[in-house]
N, C-alpha and C positions, 0 to 999 in steps of 0.2 A: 646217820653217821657214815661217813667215808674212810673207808679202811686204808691203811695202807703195807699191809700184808702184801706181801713177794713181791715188796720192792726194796728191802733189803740186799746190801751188797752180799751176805754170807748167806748160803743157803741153810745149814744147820739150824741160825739166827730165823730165818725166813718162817722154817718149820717149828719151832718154836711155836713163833707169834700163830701161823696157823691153828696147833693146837689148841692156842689161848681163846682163839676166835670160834674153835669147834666147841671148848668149853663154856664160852659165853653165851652159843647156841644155843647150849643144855641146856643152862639157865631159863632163858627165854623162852622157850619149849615148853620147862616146867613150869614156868607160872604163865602161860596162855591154857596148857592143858589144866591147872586149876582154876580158869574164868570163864570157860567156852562152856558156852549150854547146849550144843547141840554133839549126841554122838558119834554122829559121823566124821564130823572135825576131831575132835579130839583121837580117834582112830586115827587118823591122816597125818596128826600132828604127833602124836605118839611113834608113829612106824619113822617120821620123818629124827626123831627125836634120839631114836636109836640108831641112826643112819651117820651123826654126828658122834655120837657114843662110838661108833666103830670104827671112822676115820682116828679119833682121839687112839683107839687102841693102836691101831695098824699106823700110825703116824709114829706113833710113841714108842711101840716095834723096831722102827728104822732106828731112832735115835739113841736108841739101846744097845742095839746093833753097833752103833757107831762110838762107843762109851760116853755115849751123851746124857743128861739127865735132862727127861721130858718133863715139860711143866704138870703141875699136878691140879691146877685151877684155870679158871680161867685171868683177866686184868682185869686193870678198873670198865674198861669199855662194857663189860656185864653192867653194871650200873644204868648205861646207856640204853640197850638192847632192854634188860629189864623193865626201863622205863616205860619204853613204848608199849610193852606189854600193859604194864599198868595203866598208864592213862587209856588206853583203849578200854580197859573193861568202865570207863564210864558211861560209856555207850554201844557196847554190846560185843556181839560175836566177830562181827564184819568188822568194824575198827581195830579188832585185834586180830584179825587176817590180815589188814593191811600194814597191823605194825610187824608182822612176822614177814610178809612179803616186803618188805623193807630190811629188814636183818636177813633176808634170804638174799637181796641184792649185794651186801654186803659178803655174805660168803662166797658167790657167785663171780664176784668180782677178784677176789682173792685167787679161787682156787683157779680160775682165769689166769693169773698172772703165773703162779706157780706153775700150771702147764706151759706157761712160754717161755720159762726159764730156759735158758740155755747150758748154765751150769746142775743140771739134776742130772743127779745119777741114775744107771738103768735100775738097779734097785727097788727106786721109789715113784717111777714113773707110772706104774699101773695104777700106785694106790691114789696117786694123783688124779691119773684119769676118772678113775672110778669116784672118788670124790665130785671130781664136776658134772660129772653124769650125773650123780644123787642131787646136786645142788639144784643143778638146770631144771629136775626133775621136780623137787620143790617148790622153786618158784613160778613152774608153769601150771603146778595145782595149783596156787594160789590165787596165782593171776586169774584161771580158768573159770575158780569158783565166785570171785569178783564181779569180774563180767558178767557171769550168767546174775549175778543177785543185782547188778545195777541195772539191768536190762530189764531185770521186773518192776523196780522201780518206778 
């Protein structure tokens, strides 16, 4: 899936959809962590799982902050992301590392744009940061443990 999160004209609008996207995460988080057989993933994917959990709070913060009312779900795009989770558990752990490292590009992409914005406020700028930093963080576990398994291969 290709996101198109902060590229909305309205930043408010932008962090929104963000939310929406951190809440889709959740999703996809939970049903990989109820398909993965091994614990060490599921630890990984858990801590990461919570890391989306806390942008949603401290996202949802600002926008409260602002008398905004933050979304409380995620969109249909959970449908998506869930997918891949799903189909992946027909073939195991690894397939569903690469569906999560796939919804991890997507967030990655996202919280990318949003740091480029030029209209964000100082506010929300850290929590921004700190979002892409978790992301990047992410998907370089995933990518890492990839690697090493196709390499035994």
């Amino acid at each position: 899936m290709v996101t198109m999160v902060g590229t909305q004209s309205d930043l408010i609008a932008a962090i929104k959809d963000l939310i929406e996207l951190d809440y889709d995460a959740v999703e996809a988080y939970e049903a990989a962590l109820n398909r993965l057989d091994r614990e060490e993933y599921k630890k990984k994917l858990d801590e990461f799982k919570a890391d989306h959990e806390r942008h949603i709070e401290e996202l949802s913060t600002y926008l409260k902050a602002k008398n905004e009312k933050a979304p409380e779900s995620g969109s249909m795009k959970q449908l998506l992301t869930q997918g891949k989770v799903v189909l992946g558990n027909m073939i195991g752990d690894i397939s569903i590392l690469q569906a999560m490292q796939s919804n991890e590009s997507d967030t990655n992409t996202a919280y990318e744009r949003m740091n480029q914005r030029t209209d964000t406020e100082e506010e929300i700028k850290d929590v921004l940061a700190r979002g892409l930093e978790d992301e990047k963080k992410h998907y370089q576990w995933l990518q890492s443990v990839l690697e090493e398994k196709s390499e035994l291969s």
